[in-house]
N, C-alpha and C positions, 0 to 999 in steps of 0.2 A: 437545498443546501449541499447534499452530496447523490452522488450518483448510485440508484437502487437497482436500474434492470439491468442486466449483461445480456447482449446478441451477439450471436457467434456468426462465423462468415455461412455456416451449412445449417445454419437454423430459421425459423421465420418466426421466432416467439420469445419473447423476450421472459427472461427468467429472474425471478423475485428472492432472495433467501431472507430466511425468519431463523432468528436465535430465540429457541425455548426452554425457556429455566424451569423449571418442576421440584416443586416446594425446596425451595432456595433456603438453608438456615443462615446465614453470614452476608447482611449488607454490602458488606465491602466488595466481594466478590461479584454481587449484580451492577456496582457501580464500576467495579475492572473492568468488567463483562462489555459495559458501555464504551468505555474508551477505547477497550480492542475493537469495536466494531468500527468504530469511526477511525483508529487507525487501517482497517481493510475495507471501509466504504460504503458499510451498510449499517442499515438507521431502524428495524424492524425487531423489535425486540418484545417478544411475551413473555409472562410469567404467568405458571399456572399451581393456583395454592400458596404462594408465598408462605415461609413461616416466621419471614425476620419482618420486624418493623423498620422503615424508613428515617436517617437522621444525618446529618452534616458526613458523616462517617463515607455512607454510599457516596456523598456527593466529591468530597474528598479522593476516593480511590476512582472515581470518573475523571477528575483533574478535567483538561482537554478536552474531553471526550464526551460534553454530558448532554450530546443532545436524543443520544439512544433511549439514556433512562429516565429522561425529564417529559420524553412522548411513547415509553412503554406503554404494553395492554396489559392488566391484568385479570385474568377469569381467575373464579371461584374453584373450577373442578376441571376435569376433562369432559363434561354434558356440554357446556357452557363455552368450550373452545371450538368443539365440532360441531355447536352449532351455527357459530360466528365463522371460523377457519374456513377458508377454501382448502378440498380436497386434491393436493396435488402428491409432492413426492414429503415423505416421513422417514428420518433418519433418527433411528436411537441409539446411540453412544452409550459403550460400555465397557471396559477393564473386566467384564466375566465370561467368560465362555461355559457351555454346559447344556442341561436340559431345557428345549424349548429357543435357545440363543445360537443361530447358525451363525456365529460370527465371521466378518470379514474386512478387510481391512479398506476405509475411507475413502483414499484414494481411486482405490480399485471398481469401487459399487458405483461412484460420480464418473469416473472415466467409462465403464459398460452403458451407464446411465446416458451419458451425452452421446454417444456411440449406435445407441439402439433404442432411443424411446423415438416414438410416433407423435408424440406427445407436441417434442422441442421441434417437429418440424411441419406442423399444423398452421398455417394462417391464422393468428389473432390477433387483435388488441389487448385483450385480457392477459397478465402475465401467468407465466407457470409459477406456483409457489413451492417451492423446497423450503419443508420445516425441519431443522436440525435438533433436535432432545436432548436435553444435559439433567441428569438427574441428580438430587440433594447431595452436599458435600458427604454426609456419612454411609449410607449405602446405594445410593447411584439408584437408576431407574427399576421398579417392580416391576413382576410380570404382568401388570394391569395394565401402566405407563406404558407398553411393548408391544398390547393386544392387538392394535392397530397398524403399527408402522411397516413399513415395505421393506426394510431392513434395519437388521442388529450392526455395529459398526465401532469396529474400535480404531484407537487414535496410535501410531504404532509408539513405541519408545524402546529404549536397547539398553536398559540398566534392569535390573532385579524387580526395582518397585514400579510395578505399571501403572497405578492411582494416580491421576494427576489433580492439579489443583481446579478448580472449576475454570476460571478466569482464562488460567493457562491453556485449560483444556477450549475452549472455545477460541481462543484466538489460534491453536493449531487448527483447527476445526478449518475455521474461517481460512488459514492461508493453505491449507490442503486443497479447499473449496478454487479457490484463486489461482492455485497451479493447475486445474484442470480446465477450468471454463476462462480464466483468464481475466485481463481487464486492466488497465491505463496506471500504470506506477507512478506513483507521487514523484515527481520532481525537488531534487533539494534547490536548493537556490545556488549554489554554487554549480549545478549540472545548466541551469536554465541558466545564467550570465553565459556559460563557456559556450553552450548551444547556438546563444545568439551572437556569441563572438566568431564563434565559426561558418555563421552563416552572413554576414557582412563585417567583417574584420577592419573594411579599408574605411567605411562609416569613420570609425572612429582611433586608428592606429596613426601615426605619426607618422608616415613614410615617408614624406620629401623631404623633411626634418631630421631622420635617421640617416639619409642619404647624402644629404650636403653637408651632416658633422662626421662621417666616413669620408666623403671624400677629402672634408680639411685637413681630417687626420693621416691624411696620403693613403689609403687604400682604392684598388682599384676595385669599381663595381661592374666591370662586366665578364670575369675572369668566371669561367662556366665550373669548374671543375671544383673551387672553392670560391664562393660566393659571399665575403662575411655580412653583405646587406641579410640576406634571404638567412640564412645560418641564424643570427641574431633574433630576427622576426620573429621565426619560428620558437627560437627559446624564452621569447618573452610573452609570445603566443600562450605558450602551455602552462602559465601558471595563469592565465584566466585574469587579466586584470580588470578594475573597474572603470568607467568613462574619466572619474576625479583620477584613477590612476595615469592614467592615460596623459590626461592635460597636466599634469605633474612632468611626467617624460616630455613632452614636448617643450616644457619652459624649460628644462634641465639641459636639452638637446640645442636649442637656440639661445640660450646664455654661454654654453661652453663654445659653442662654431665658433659667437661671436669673440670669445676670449682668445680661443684661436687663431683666429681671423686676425685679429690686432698683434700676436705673439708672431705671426708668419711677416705679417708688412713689414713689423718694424724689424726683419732679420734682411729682407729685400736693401741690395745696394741702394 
């Protein structure tokens, strides 16, 4: 369905990321949680201890999104994760800094991370796994939740209230993750018509049609310095039209020549 490993040009190991929710209170937010992942491309979702029950609610705030939380894991504890989880990189997200919490900023530890591990440039099949930590909407992850992880890691913000909302927080997560290791931007639909317009344009543009109702109209098309053929082209070029557009212009272009055409004879002696 959607693309889970990322390789980098100076790596030889493809890397996996996992969004880990820790005892979640609020549905909704696991079902946000979902649809931001699949709007940044990844489908690996756990939760560990859940404290909310499941209802149209989550599935509602997944909208688009819901193939994250419809093939989530869920473990019981943290026994039960590390028994199952492969041991790779562990990131835990937090809004505190203090004892025991060397915080540092997301970006920063992913870019050291891609930069110097031994890890991402090892020969395997087996992907690297980076597990990301979000802890419960009311006090975020304990020093238990933390025991283990390879880094403390907070998400930056530049207003007063650093808390963010779980949902939100994970989808910066994710496209923090994305700016550093990178990976194939979605295309609108409007980027991918104009892509393939510019990549064979004459397929489907009207030129000879454009050219013989210019020249009826008495312009000259081979004057270098202003060219109204090519001038035109190009400004009908950029607003990207479709193939129906297209064939529209050409019946518009060979009805008027020919109106033309007939308005010029009958001025002829």
């Amino acid at each position: 369905m959607m693309v889970l490993h990322l390789r980098m040009n100076n790596m030889n190991r493809n890397i996996e990321l996992r969004i880990v929710l820790v005892r979640s209170i609020y549905e909704r937010n696991v079902g946000a949680t979902s649809r931001a992942m699949a709007n940044m491309g990844f489908s690996r979702l756990i939760l560990v201890g859940p404290q909310c029950e499941f209802s149209i609610e989550a599935n509602k705030a997944a909208a688009n999104g819901q193939y994250a939380f419809e093939n989530k894991t869920i473990y019981a504890d943290w026994d039960e994760f590390y028994k199952n989880e492969p041991r790779g990189l562990q990131i835990a997200t937090t809004a505190r800094d203090g004892r025991g919490r060397q915080v540092q900023d997301l970006a920063t530890t992913l870019t050291e991370f891609k930069n110097t591990s031994k890890e991402l440039k090892k020969k395997s099949d087996t992907p690297f796994v980076i597990h990301i930590l979000f802890g419960p909407e009311d006090w975020g992850l304990s020093a238990n939740d933390i025991q283990y992880a390879n880094f403390c890691c907070s998400i930056p913000t530049y207003g007063d209230n650093t808390s963010l909302n779980l949902a939100q927080a994970t989808l910066l997560a994710m496209h923090i993750y994305r700016t550093v290791f990178g990976g194939e931007k979605t295309k609108l639909e409007g980027q991918q018509k104009l892509k393939a317009l510019q990549k064979k344009p004459t397929d489907v543009f009207p030129d000879e049609s454009l050219k013989l109702w210019l020249s009826e109209m008495g312009f000259k098309l081979d004057q270098r310095k202003m060219n109204v053929f090519i001038v035109l082209r190009r400004m009908l070029l950029q607003n990207a039209p479709s193939a129906k557009e297209f064939r529209i212009l050409e019946i518009v272009l060979q009805q008027s020549r020919r109106k033309l055409k007939e308005l010029n004879d009958l001025k002829k002696p």
